[in-house]
C-alpha positions in Angstrom: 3.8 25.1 -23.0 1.0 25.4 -25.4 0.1 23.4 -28.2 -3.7 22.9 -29.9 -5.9 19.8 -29.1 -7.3 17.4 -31.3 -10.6 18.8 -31.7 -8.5 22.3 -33.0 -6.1 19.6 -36.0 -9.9 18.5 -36.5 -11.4 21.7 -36.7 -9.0 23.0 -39.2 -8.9 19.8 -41.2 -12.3 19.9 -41.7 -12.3 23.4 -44.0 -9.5 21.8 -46.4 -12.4 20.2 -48.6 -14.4 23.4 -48.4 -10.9 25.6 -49.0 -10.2 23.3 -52.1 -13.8 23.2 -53.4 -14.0 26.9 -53.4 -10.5 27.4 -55.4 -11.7 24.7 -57.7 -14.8 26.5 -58.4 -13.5 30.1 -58.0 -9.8 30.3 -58.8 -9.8 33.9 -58.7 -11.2 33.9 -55.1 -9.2 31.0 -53.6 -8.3 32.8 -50.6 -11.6 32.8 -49.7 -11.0 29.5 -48.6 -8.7 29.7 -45.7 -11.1 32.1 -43.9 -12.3 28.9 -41.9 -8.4 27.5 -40.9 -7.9 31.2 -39.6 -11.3 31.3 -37.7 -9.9 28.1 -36.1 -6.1 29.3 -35.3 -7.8 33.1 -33.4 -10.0 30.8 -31.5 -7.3 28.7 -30.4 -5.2 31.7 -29.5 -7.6 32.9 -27.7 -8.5 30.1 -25.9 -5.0 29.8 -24.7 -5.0 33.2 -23.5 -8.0 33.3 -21.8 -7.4 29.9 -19.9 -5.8 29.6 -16.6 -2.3 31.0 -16.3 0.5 28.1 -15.9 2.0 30.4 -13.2 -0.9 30.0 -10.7 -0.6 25.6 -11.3 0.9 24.2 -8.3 0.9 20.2 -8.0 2.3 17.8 -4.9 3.0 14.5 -5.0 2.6 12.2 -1.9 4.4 8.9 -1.3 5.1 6.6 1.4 8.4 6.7 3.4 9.0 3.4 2.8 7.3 -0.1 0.8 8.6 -3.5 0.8 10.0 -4.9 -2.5 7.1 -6.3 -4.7 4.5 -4.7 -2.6 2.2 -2.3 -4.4 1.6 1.2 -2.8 -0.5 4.6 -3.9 0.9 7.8 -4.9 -1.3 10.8 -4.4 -1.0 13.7 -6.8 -2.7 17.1 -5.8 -3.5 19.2 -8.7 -4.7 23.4 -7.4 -5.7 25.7 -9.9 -6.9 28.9 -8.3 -9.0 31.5 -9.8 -12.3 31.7 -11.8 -11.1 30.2 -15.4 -10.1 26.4 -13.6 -11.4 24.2 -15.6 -12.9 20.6 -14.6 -10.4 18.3 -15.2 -6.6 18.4 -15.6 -4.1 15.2 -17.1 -1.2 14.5 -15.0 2.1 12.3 -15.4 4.8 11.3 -13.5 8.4 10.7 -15.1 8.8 6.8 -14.0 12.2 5.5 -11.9 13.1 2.3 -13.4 12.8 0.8 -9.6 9.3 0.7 -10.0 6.4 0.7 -12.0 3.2 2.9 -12.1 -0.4 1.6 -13.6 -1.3 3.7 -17.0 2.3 5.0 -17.4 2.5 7.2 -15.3 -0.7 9.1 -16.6 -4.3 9.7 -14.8 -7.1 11.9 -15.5 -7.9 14.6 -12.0 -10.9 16.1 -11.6 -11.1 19.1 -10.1 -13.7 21.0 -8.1 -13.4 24.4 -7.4 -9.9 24.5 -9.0 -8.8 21.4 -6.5 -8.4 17.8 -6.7 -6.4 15.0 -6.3 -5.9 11.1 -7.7 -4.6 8.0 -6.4 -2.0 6.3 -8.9 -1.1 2.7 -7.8 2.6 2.1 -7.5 4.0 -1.2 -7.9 7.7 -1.3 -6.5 10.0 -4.2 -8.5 13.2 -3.5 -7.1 15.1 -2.6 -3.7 17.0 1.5 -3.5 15.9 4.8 -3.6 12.8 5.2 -6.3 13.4 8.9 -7.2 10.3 10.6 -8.8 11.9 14.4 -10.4 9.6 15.3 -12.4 5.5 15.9 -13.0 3.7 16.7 -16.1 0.4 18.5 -15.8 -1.7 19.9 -19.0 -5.4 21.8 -19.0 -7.7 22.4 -21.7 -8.8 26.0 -22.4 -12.5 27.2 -21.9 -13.3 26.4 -25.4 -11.2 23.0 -25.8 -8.8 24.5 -28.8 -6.0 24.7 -26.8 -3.9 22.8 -24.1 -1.7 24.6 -21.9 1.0 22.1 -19.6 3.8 23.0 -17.2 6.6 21.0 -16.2 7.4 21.0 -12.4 10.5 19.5 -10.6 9.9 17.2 -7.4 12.1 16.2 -4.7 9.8 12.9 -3.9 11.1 9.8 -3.5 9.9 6.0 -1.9 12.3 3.8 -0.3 12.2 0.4 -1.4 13.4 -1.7 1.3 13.3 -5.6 1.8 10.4 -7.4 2.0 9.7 -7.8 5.9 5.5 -8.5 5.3 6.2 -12.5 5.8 7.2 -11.6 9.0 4.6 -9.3 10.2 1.7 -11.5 8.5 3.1 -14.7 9.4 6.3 -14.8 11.9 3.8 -14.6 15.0 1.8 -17.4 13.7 5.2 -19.6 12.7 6.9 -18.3 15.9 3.9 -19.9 18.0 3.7 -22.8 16.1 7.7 -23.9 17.3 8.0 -21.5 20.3 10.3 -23.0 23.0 8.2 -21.4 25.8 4.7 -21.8 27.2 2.5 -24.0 25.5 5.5 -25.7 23.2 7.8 -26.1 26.7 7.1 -30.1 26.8 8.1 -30.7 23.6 11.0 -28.4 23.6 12.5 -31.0 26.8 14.1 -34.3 25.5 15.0 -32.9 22.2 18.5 -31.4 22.3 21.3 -32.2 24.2 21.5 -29.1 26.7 21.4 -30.7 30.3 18.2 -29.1 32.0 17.5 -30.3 35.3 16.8 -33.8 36.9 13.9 -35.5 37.8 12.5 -38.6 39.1 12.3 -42.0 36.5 8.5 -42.6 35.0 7.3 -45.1 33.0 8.3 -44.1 29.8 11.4 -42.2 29.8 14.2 -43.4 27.8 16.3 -45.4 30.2 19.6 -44.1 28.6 18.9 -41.1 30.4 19.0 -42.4 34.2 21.6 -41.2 36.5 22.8 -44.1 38.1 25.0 -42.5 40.3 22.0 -39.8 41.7 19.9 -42.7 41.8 22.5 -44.4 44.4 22.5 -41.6 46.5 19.1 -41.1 46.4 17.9 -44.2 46.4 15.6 -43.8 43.8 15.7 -43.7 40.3 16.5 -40.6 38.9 16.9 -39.6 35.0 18.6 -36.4 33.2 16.1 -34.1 31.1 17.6 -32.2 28.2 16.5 -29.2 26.4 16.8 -28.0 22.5 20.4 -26.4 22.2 20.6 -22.5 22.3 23.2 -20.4 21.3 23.5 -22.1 17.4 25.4 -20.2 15.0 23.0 -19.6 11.9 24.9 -18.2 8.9 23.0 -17.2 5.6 25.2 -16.9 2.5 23.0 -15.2 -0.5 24.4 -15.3 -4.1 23.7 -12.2 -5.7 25.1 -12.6 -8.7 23.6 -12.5 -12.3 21.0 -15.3 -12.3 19.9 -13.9 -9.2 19.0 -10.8 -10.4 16.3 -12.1 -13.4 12.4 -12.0 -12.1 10.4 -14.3 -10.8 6.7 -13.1 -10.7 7.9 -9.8 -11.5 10.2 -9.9 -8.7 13.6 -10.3 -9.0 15.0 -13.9 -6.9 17.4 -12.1 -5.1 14.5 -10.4 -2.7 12.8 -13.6 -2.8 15.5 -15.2 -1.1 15.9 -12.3 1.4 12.5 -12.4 2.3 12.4 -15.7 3.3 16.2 -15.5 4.9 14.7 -12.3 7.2 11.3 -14.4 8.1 14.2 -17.6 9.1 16.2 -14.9 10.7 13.6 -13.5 12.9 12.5 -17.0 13.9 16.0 -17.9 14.7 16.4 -14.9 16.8 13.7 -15.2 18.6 14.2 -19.1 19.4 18.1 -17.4 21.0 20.3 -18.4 17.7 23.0 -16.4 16.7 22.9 -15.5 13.0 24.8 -13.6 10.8 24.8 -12.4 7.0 27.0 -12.9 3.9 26.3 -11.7 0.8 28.4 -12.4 -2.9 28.2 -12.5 -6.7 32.2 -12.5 -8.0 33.6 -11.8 -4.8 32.6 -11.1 -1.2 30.1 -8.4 -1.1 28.7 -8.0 2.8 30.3 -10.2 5.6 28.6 -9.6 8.8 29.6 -10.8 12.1 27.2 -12.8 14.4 24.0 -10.9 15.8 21.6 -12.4 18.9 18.4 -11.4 20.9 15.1 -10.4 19.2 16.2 -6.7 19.5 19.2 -7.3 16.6 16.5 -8.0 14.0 16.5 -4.4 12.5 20.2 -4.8 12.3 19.6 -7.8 10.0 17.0 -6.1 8.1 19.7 -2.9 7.6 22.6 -5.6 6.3 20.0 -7.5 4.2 19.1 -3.8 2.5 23.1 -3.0 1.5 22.7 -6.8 -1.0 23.0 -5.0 -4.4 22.3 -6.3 -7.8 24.8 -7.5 -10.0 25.6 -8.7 -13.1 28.8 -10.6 -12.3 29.2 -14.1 -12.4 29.2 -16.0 -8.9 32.5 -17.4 -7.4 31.4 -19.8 -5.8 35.0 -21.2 -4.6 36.3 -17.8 -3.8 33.0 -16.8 -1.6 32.9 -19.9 0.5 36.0 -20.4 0.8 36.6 -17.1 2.5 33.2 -17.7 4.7 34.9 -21.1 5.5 37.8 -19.4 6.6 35.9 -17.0 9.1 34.1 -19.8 10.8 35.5 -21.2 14.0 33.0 -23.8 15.2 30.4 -25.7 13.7 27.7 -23.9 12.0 24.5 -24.0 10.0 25.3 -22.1 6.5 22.1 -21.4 4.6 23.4 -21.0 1.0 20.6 -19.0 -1.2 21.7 -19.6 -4.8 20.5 -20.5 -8.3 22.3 -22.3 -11.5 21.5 -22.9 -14.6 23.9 -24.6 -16.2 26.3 -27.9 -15.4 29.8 -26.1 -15.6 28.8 -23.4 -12.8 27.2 -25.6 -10.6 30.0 -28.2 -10.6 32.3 -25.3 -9.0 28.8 -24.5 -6.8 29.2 -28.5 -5.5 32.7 -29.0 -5.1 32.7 -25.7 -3.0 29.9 -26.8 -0.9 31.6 -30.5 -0.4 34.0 -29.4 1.6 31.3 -27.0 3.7 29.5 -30.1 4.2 32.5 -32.2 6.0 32.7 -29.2 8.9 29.3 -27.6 8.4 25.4 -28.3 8.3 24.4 -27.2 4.9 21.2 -25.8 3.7 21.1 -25.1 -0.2 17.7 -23.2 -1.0 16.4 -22.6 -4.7 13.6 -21.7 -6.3 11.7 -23.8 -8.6 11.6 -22.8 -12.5 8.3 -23.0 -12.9 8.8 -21.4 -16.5 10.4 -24.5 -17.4 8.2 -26.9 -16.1 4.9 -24.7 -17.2 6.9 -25.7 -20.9 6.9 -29.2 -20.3 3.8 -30.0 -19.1 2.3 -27.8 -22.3 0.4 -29.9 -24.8 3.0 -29.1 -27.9 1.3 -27.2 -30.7 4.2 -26.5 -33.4 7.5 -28.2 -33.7 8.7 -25.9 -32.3 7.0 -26.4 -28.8 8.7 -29.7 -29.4 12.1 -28.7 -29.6 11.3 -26.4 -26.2 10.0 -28.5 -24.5 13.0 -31.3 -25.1 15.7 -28.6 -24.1 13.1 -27.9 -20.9 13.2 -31.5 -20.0 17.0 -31.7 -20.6 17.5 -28.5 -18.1 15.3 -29.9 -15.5 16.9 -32.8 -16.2 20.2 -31.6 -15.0 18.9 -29.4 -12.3 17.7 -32.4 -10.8 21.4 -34.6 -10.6 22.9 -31.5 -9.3 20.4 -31.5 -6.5 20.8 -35.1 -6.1 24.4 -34.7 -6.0 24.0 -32.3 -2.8 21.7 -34.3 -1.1 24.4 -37.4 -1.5 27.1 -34.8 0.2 24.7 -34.1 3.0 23.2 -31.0 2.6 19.9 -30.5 3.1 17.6 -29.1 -0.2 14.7 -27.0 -0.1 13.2 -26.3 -3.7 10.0 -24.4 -3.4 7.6 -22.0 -5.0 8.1 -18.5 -4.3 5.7 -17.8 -2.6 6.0 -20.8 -0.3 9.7 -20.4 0.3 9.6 -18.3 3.4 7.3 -20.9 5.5 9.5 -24.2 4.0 13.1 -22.2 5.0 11.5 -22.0 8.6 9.8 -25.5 8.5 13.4 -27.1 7.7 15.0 -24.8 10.0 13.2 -25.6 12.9 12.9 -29.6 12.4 16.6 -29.4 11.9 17.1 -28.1 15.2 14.6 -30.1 16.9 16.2 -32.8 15.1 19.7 -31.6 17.3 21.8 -31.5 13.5 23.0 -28.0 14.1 
């Protein structure tokens, strides 16, 4: 592929006014004037021929296994250009997957020494699959600058774009110490559940309800019952996937929000000996795991948590936990990830949760629009920041009876930032349990 540069369209340009200033003043010598154009095409021909050779081009591109959703990574293209005609510098370009995005478009500048070099292009991953990156575009100048010369070369590399698991490896130590029921947390785990752990002598200070009158008979002395946080909870996350979960938030879309935050609340549960399993739905039941414990099960969470695709279907509430409903038998925490935006859908999204709530301990976690309350608290311009910000207000408006109206059936609401979500799922989690509700 060879094409001129600017400077040769410039070159050539430049002798029109010369070419038409000559047939103007000598009509019978006008061909005199395309003497320069000419000079300019041979010295762009040979330019091209006397550059490097596309055959001799060889590029690599260098990736990452795997990167979390919404986690920025660097792609490293090696240009080599053997042989005594590589020039300095070489423009590279790499055909963009729609699952992420690359700084510049795709395009950087290499320098090369000694016909090598390489460049580091920032990757910015958006959403979760396979980011598959076929094809690279690399173009040189000839000695002379007249000319460029590019090749096209196919490529088999590709990222991974799995879940986001950095909330737990930043943070899931730190939270997990925090509400650990061993070592340093071990007095405050006793007394707080209803799991009988051993018994002990009465002190000053210990609920009286708990004495054992009849081990205090036999032992002539009174003795009390201690009791430990319950183990062995079932912990069941339900994630809507539907449309309004696939639109951004921060450039992210809220679907991997919510699974970031469910894997971080997963991993704690785990770890704290909770059961927990997965269900995932947009129209209809999409992934419908069964009931994973032990620390050890967590990549098995994170594999189920990477099979949640994106849809554009509406969600069925009534039809999706009706069926989890179903596959329950005993009493169970559901953590229901969703988002609504209008009344009609999340009037289905109560009554469907209503009769979770008579059986269940329900946890209803959405984000907060922040795009509708940045509108709000605007200082109004035009009219019509007016009218946007009235149909804001009348949104939020809503959002907040339909809230209401869950926390008057029972279930517990979390409605957080994104990027406070993960630490306020674990928070409630935890003081729920310490609380003995699950």
């Amino acid at each position: 592929m060879i094409y001129p540069t600017r400077l040769a369209v410039l070159a050539a340009a430049a002798g029109a006014p010369v070419a038409l200033l000559i047939a103007v003043m000598m009509p019978d010598r006008w061909y005199i004037g395309l003497a320069w154009p000419a000079v300019v095409l041979a010295a762009t021909v040979i330019d091209a021929v006397v550059g490097m050779s596309s055959g001799n081009v060889a590029v690599d591109l260098t990736l990452p296994r795997t990167a979390s959703v919404g986690e920025e990574v660097e792609a490293l293209v090696t240009v080599t250009m053997p042989g005594v005609a590589a020039p300095r510098r070489a423009e590279v370009a790499i055909a963009s997957d729609a699952l992420v995005e690359i700084a510049d478009d795709g395009r950087a500048v290499v320098a090369l020494t000694r016909g090598r070099g390489a460049v580091a292009m920032p990757v910015e991953t958006r959403r979760r699959g396979t980011a598959r990156f076929d094809r690279i575009w690399v173009r040189w100048r000839g000695p002379i600058g007249l000319a460029w010369k590019g090749k096209r070369i196919a490529s088999d590399a590709s990222l991974a774009i799995l879940p986001d698991i950095r909330p737990v490896h930043e943070r899931g130590a730190r939270i997990f110490q925090r509400h650990a029921p061993q070592g340093l947390m071990t007095q405050l785990d006793r007394g707080d559940g209803t799991d009988f752990d051993t018994l002990v002598e009465f002190r000053s200070g210990m609920d009286r309800r708990a004495i054992d009158w009849k081990q205090s008979a036999r032992h002539l002395k009174l003795h009390a019952k201690e009791y430990r946080t319950e183990r062995n909870n079932q912990i069941v996350f339900a994630i809507d996937s539907g449309r309004q979960m696939a639109e951004p938030v921060a450039g992210v879309p809220r679907v991997d929000r919510m699974v970031a935050a469910m894997l971080l609340t997963g991993w704690v549960a785990l770890k704290l000996g909770d059961r927990v399993a997965l269900t995932a739905f947009d129209s209809r039941p999409r992934i419908a795991s069964g009931l994973i414990s032990g620390a050890g099960a967590f990549p098995e969470l994170q594999h189920l948590a990477a099979q949640i695709d994106y849809s554009g279907d509406e969600t069925n509430y009534t039809y999706a936990l009706t069926t989890l409903a179903a596959r329950l038998t005993r009493r169970s925490m559901i953590v229901l990830f969703t988002e609504f935006t209008d009344l009609t859908s999340a009037e289905f999204m109560v009554r469907a949760t209503a009769r979770l709530a008579q059986t269940h301990l329900l946890m209803v976690v959405v984000l907060r629009d922040e795009e509708l309350e940045a509108i709000v608290d605007r200082a109004p311009a035009t009219p019509d920041d007016i009218t946007r910000a009235v149909t804001a207000a009348g949104l939020l408006k809503d959002r907040l009876l339909v809230l209401t109206r869950l926390r008057h059936l029972g279930a517990h609401v979390i409605e957080s930032e994104h990027d406070k979500i993960a630490e306020r799922l674990v928070q409630g989690y935890v003081d729920l349990k310490r609380r003995n509700l699950l």
